[in-house]
C-alpha positions in Angstrom: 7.7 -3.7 24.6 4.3 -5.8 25.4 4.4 -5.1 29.2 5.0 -1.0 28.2 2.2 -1.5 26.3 -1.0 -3.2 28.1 -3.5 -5.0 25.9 -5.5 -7.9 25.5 -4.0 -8.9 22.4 -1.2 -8.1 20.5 -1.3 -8.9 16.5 2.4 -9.2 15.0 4.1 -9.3 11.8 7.9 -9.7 10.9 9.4 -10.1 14.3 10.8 -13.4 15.8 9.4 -13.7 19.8 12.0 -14.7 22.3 12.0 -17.9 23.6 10.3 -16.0 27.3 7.4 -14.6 25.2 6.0 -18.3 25.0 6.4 -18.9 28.8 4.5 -16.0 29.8 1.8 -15.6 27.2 -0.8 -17.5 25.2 0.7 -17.6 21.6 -0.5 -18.6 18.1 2.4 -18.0 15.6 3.9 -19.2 12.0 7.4 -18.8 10.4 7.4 -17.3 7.4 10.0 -19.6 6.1 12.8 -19.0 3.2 15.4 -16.6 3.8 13.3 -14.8 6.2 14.0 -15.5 10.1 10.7 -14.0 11.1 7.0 -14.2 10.7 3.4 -13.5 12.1 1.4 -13.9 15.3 -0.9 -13.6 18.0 -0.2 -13.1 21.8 -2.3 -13.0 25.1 -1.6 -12.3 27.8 -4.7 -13.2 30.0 -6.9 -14.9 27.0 -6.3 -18.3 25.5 -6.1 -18.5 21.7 -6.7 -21.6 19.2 -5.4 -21.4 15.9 -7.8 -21.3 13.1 -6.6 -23.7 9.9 -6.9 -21.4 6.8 -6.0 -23.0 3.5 -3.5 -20.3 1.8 -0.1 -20.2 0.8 0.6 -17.6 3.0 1.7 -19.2 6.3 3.7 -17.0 8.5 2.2 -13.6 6.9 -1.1 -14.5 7.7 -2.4 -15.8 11.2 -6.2 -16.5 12.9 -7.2 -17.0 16.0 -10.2 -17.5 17.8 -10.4 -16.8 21.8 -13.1 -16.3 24.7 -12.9 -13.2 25.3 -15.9 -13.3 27.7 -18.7 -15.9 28.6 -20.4 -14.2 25.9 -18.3 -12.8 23.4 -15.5 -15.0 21.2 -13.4 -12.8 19.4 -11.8 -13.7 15.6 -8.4 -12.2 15.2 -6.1 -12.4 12.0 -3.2 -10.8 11.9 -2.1 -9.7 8.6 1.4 -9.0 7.2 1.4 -8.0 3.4 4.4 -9.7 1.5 5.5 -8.4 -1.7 6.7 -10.0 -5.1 8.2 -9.0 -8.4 6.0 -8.2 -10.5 8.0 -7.2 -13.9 10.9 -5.9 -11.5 8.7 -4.0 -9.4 8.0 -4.8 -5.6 4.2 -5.1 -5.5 2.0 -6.2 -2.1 -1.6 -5.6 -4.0 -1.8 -9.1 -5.5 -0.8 -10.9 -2.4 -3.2 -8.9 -0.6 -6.0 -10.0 -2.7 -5.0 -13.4 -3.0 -4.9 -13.8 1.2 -8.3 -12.1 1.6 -9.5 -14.7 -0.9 -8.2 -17.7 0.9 -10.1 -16.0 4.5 -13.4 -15.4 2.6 -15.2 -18.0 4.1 -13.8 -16.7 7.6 -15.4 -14.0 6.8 -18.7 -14.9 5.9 -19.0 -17.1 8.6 -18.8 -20.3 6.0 -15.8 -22.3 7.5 -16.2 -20.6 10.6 -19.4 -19.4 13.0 -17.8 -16.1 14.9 -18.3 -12.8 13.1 -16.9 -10.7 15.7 -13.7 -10.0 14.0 -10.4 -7.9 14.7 -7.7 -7.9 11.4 -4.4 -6.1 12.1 -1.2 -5.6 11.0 1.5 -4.4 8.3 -0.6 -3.9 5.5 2.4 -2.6 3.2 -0.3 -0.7 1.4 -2.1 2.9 1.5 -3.9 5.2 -1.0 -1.4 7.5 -0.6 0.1 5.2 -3.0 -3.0 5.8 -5.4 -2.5 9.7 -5.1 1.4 9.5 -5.8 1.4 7.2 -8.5 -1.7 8.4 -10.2 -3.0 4.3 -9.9 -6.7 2.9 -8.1 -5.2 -0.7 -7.0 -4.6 0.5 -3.1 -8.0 1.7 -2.8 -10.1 -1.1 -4.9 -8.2 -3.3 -1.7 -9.3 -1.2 0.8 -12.8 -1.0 -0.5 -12.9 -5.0 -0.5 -12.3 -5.0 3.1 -14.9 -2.6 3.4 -17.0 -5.2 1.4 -16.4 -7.7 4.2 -17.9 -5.6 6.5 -14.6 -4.0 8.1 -14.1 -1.3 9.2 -10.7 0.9 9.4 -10.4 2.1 13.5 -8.1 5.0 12.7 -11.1 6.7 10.0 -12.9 8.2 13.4 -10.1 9.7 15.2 -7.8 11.1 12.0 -8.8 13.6 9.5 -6.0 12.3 7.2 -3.3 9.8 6.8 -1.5 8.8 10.1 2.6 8.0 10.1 3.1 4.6 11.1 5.8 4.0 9.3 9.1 6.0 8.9 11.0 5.0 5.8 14.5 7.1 5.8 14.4 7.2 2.1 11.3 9.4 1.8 9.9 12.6 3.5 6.0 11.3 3.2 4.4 9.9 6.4 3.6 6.9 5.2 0.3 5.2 6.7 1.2 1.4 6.4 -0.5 -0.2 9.6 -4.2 -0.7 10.0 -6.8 -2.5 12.8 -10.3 -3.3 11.3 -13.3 -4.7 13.1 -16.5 -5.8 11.7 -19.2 -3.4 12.2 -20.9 -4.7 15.8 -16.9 -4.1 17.3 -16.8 -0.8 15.1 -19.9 0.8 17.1 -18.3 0.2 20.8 -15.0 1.4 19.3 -13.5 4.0 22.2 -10.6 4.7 20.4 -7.5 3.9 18.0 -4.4 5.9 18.5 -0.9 5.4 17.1 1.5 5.6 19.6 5.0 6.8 19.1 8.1 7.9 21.1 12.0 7.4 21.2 11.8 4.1 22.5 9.6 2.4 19.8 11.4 4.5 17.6 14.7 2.4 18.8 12.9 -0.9 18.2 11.1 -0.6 15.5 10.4 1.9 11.9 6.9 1.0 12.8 4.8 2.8 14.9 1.9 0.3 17.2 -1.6 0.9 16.3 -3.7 0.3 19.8 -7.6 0.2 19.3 -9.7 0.0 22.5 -13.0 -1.3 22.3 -15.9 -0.9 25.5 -16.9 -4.7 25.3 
């Protein structure tokens, strides 16, 4: 599936990469441990990546990377699975999702690290359409604290509403679970931000790829 298709980077949540994927690309990547046999990471193809050390509990649903993109541009990326717990006997990703951009607030900010230029993708597990169906705010307060860190949502410009990106048999909604955000000097060169799907990704995987492409 990454040679069909062709980026720079790849940002990946809950999948375990065959032994060849760390032969022919750069990869930064954590095990999400338990009963779980997967976890999260970043691939390359043609850019070398260095893990960043983040101090959270969430290794293996959480992942940064820093590469050279160019001679003058170094690129951030965090790829960002949300996990749920039981909260009362209810599956809930909202707290976890605060506590993980808590523990990458000095990423952020530029404290613990210097590069700004940031891309943070992945399986959110969340989406207002929660808000709206539930008649609850906590999806969008989350949303709006990205927005606080300067991040902007790729997929606002180029869809009027909510896009499917993931198909859950049990419902008839079109759920929008996976994002790409990029701080706001990456958000005005933004070209694009599709989500691709067809019967092939729909054989791998009840996620749909988000592809952003950027004119740096």
């Amino acid at each position: 599936m990454l040679s069909e298709i062709p980026a720079d980077y790849y940002l990946l949540q809950e999948v375990q990469p065959p032994e060849w994927v760390s032969d022919e690309y750069e990869m930064v990547w954590t095990d999400i441990g338990g009963t779980r046999n997967w976890g999260s990471g970043i691939v390359s193809q043609d850019h070398s990546l260095q893990k960043i050390s983040v101090d959270t509990e969430f290794e293996g649903a959480v992942m940064t990377a820093e590469s050279q993109y160019s001679s003058a541009l170094e690129l951030t990326l965090i790829s960002f699975y949300g996990l749920f717990e039981d909260v009362g006997g209810t599956q809930y990703t909202i707290p976890n999702l605060h506590r993980m951009l808590s523990d990458l607030t000095g990423l952020f900010e530029g404290k613990t690290h210097g590069n700004r230029n940031i891309i943070l993708g992945g399986d959110l597990n969340a989406s207002i359409q929660f808000d709206k169906q539930f008649n609850i705010d906590s999806h969008r307060i989350f949303f709006e604290r990205l927005e606080a860190f300067g991040l902007r949502n790729c997929l606002h410009p180029f869809y009027e509403d909510f896009v499917r990106t993931y198909r859950d048999p049990r419902s008839d909604v079109d759920w929008q679970m996976d994002y790409l955000f990029v701080n706001d000097w990456l958000s005005n060169n933004l070209v694009e931000c599709e989500v691709l799907e067809n019967e092939k990704i729909k054989e791998l995987s009840d996620h749909n790829p988000v592809v952003v492409t950027l004119d740096i």
